[in-house]
C-alpha positions as CSV (number, residue, x, y, z in Angstrom):
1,X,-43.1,0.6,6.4
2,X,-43.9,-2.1,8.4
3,X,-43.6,-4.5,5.6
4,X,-40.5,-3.5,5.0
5,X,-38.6,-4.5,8.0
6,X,-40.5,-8.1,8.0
7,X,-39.3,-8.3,4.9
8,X,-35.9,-7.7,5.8
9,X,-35.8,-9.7,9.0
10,X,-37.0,-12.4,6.9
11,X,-33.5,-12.0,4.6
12,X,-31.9,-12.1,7.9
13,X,-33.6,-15.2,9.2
14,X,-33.0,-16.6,5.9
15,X,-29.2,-16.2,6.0
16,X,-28.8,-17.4,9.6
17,X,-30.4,-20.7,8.1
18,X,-28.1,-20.8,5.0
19,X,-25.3,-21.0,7.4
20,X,-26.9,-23.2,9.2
21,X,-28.0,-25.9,7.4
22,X,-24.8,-25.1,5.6
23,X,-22.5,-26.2,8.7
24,X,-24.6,-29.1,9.6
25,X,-24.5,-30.5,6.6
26,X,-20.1,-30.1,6.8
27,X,-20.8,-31.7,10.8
28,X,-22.6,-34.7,9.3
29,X,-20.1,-34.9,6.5
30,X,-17.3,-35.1,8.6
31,X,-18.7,-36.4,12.1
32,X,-16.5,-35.5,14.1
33,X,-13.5,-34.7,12.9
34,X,-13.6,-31.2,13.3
35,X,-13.3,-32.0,17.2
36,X,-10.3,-34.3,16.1
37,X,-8.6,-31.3,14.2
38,X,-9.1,-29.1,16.8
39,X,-7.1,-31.3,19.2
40,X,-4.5,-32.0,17.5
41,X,-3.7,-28.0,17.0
42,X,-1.5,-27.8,20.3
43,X,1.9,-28.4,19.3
44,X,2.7,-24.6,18.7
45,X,0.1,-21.1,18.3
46,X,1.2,-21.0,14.0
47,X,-0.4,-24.8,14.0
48,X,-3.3,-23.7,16.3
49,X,-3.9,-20.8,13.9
50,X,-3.7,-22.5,10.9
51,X,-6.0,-25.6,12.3
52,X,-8.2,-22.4,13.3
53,X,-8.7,-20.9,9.8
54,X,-9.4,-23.7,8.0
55,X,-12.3,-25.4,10.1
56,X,-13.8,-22.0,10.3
57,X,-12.8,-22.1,6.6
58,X,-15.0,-25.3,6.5
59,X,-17.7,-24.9,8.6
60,X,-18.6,-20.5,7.6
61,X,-18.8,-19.8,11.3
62,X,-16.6,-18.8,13.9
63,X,-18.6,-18.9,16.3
64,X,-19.0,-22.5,15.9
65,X,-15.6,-22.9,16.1
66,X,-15.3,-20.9,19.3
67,X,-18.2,-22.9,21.0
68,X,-16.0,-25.8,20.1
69,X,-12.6,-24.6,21.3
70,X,-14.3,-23.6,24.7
71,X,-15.7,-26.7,25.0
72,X,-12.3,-28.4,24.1
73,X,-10.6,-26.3,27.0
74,X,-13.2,-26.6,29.4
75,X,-12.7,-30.5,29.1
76,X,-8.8,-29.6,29.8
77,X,-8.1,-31.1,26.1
78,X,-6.8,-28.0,24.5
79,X,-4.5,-25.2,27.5
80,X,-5.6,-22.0,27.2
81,X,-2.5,-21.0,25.5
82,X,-2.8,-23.0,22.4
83,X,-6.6,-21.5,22.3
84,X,-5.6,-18.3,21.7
85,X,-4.0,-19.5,17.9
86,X,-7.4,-21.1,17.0
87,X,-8.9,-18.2,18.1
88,X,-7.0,-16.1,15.5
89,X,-7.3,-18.7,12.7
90,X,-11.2,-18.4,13.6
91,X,-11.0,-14.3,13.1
92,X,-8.8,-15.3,9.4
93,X,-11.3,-18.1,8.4
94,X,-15.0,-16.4,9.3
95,X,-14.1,-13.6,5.8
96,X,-13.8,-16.4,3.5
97,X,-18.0,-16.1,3.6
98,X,-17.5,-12.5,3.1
99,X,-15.0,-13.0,0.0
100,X,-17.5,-15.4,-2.0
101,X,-20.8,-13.5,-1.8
102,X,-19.4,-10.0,-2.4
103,X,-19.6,-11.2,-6.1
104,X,-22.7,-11.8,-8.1
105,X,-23.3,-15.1,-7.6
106,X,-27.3,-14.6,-7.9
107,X,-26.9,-16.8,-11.5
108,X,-26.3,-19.7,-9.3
109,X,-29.8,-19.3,-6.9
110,X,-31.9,-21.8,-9.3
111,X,-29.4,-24.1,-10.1
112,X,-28.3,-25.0,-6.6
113,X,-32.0,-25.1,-5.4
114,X,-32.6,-27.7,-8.4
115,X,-29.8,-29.9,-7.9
116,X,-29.8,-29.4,-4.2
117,X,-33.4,-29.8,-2.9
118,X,-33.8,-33.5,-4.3
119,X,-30.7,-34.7,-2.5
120,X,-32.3,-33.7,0.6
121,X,-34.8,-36.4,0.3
122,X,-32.3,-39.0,-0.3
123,X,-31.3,-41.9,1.9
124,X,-26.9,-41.5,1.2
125,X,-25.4,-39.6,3.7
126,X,-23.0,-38.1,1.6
127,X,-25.7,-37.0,-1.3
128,X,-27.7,-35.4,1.9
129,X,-24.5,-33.1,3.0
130,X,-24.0,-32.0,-0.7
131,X,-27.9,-30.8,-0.9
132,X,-27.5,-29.2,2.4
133,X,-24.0,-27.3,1.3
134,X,-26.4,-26.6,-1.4
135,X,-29.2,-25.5,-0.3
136,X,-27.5,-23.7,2.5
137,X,-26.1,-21.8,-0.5
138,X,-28.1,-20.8,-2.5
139,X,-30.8,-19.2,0.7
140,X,-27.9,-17.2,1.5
141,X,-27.4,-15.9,-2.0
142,X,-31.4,-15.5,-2.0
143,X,-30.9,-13.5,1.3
144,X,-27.8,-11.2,0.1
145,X,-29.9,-10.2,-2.9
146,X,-33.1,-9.3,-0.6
147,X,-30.5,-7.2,1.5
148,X,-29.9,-5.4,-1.8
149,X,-33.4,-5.4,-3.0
150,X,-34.4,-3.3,0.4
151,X,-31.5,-1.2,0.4
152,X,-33.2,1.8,-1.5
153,X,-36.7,1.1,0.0
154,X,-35.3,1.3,3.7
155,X,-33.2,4.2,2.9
156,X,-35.8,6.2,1.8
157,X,-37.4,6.2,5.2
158,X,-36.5,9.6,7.0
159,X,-35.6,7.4,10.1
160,X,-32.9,5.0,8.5
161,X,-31.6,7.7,6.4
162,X,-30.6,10.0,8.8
163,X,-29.3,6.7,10.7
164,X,-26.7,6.2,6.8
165,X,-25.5,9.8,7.3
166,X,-24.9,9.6,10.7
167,X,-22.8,6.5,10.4
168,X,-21.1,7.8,7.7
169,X,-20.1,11.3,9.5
170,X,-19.1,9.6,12.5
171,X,-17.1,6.3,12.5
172,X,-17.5,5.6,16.3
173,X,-21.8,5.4,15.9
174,X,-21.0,2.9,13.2
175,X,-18.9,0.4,15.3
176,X,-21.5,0.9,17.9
177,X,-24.0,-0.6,15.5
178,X,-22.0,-3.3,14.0
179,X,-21.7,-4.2,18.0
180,X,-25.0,-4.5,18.4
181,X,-26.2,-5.8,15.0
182,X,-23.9,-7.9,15.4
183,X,-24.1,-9.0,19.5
184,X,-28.4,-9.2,18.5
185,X,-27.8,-11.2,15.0
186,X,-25.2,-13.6,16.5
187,X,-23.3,-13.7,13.2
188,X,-20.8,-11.0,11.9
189,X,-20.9,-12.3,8.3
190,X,-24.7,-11.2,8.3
191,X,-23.7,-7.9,9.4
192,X,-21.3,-7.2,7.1
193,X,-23.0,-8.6,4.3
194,X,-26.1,-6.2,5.3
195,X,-23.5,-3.5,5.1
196,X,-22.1,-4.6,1.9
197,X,-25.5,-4.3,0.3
198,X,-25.5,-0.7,1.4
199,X,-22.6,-0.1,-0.2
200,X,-23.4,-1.4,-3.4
201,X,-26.2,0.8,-3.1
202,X,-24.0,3.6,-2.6
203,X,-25.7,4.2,0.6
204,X,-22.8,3.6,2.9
205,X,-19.2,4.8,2.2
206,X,-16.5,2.6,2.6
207,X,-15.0,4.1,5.9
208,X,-18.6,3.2,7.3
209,X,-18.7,-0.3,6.2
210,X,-15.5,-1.0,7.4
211,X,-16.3,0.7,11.1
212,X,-19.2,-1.6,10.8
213,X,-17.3,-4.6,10.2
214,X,-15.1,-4.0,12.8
215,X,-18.0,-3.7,15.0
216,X,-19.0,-6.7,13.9
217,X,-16.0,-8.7,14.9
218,X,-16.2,-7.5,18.9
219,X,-20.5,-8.1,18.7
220,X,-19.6,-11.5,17.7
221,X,-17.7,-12.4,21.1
222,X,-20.9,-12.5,22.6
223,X,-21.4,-16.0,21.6
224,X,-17.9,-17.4,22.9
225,X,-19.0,-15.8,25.9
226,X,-22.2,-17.4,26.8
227,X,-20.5,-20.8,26.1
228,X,-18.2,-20.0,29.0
229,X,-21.0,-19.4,31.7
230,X,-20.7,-21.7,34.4
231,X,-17.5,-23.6,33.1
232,X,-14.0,-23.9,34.2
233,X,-11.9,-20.8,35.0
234,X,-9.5,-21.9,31.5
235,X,-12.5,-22.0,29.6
236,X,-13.7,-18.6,30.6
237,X,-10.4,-17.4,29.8
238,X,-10.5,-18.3,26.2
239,X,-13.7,-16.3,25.9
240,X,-12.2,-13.1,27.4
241,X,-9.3,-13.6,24.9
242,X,-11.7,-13.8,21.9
243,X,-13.0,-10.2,23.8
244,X,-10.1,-9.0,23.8
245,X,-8.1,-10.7,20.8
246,X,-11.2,-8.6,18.6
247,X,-11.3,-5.5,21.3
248,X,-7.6,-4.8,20.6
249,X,-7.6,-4.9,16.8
250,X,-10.2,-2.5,16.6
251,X,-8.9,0.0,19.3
252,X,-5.6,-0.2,17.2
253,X,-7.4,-0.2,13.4
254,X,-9.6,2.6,14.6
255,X,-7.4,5.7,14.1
256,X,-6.3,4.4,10.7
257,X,-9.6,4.0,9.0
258,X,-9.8,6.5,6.6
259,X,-6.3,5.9,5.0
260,X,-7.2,2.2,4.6
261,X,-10.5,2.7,2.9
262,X,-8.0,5.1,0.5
263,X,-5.4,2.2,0.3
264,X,-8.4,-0.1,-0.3
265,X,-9.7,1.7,-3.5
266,X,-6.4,0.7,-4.9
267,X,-7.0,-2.5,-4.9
268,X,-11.0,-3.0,-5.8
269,X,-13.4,-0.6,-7.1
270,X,-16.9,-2.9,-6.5
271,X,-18.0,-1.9,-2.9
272,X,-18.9,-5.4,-1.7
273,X,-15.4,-6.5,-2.7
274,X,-13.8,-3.7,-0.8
275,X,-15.2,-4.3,2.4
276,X,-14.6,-8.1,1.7
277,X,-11.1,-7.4,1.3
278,X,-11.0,-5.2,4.9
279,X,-12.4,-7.9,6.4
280,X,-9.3,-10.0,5.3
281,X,-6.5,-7.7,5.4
282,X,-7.7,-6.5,8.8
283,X,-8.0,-10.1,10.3
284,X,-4.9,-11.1,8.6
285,X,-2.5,-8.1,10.3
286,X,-4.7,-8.1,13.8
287,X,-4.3,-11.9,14.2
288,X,-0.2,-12.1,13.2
289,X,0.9,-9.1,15.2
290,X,-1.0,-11.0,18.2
291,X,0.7,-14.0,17.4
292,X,4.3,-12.5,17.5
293,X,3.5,-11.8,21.2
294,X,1.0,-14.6,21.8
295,X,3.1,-15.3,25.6
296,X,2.8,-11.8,26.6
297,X,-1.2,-11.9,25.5
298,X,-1.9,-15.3,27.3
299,X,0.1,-13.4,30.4
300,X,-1.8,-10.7,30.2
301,X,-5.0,-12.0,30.0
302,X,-4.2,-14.6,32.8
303,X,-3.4,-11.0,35.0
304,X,-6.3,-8.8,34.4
305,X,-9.1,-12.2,34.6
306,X,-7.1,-13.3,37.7
């Protein structure tokens, strides 16, 4: 047993580091322009949101992005207000992870290890970024299908198996472990993915995987959060709002669950692909119904974190 679950906190590991070396080799590529982009998004919230969604598009991490954006407000570069619409483009761009690896991509693990492990020996900058895009790939690929390898050998355990039918009675235990997984792991896309591995195993329903998803999006603030310790009272601010921005979507999503997993079927049959269509849809509705009343939300949070 033990075995087991070093095996599978190695495929967790392993992930984290595809993303990883992933996003620094998009930082190195593009210095610092993502800083640039990200100052530039304060004409109006649609132009934050958009600028939002595709860095995090770019660099397969929101919570980059929000380390970033707090940074940026704490500096007084970026108002609070204009934060909020990168916040929500953050939410949009994190599932564009979820939407390439919930297909069977494991053809590509041996070719992008080939062609990307020599170009991290070389000298040009630009052949360097490329072999860390990927190799960054292809461990996360390699990590995906170790989630899926353990699936059935972690499920047989009594322990974990009771844990799948609990989650998949009761909706509420299966947000409170996407928070955690997610608040522990420091990366929702890992969560999820986990989750979409049990799903293609046809361990975890759909209704499950999307509670754990959602989970997944508030266990994720935890890292805006910590970036806002000890900074100025706008920078703290954003971090609340990423709280809140995800706390609100859920609380709202929650009651609805079932008849979106039914809606969902419609649409996609694979199981990874269903839950990496949630992830977008949900973002997507969540994020533009705050934006419609992004004054009354940077009001609001200005009044309760007064």
């Amino acid at each position: 047993m033990n075995h087991i679950f070093s095996l599978f906190a190695i495929y967790i590991a392993l992930f984290l580091f595809g993303m990883t070396v992933m996003r620094q080799g998009l930082l190195h590529l593009q210095e610092k322009k993502m800083s640039n982009w990200l100052k530039n998004a304060v004409d109006s919230p649609f132009k934050s949101l958009i600028m939002g969604t595709a860095v995090t598009a770019v660099l397969q991490s929101s919570s980059a992005v929000m380390i970033m954006t707090v940074g940026l407000v704490a500096a007084g570069i970026i108002p609070f207000r204009h934060s909020i619409g990168i916040i929500l483009g953050a939410n949009i761009g994190t599932v564009v992870t979820l939407e390439i690896i919930a297909f069977d991509l494991t053809w590509l693990i041996f070719p992008l290890l080939i062609i990307g492990i020599p170009l991290l020996f070389t000298r040009s900058q630009l052949l360097f970024c490329v072999g860390c895009l990927l190799f960054g790939f292809s461990s996360i690929l390699i990590a995906i299908h170790g989630f899926e390898t353990l699936a059935y050998p972690l499920s047989s355990l009594s322990l974990i198996y009771d844990w799948l039918l609990s989650t998949n009675e009761s909706k509420l235990l299966a947000v409170s472990v996407g928070i955690i997984m997610s608040a522990i792991i420091q990366s929702s896309s890992a969560v999820t993915a986990i989750a979409m591995s049990f799903m293609n195993e046809e361990f975890l329903n759909l209704p499950s995987g999307i509670a754990i998803m959602l989970g997944a999006n508030i266990g994720t603030c935890m890292t805006a959060w910590l970036a806002s310790v000890g900074g100025s009272k706008e920078s703290k601010l954003t971090a609340y709002a990423h709280i809140w921005l995800n706390l609100l979507g859920v609380i709202l999503f929650f009651p609805f669950i079932h008849y979106f997993a039914v809606w969902i079927n419609y649409i996609a049959t694979v199981p990874s692909v269903q839950l990496a269509h949630s992830a977008m849809i949900f973002n997507l509705l969540s994020s533009f119904i705050i934006l419609a009343f992004i004054d009354k939300f940077a009001k609001f949070i200005q009044w309760i974190h007064r």
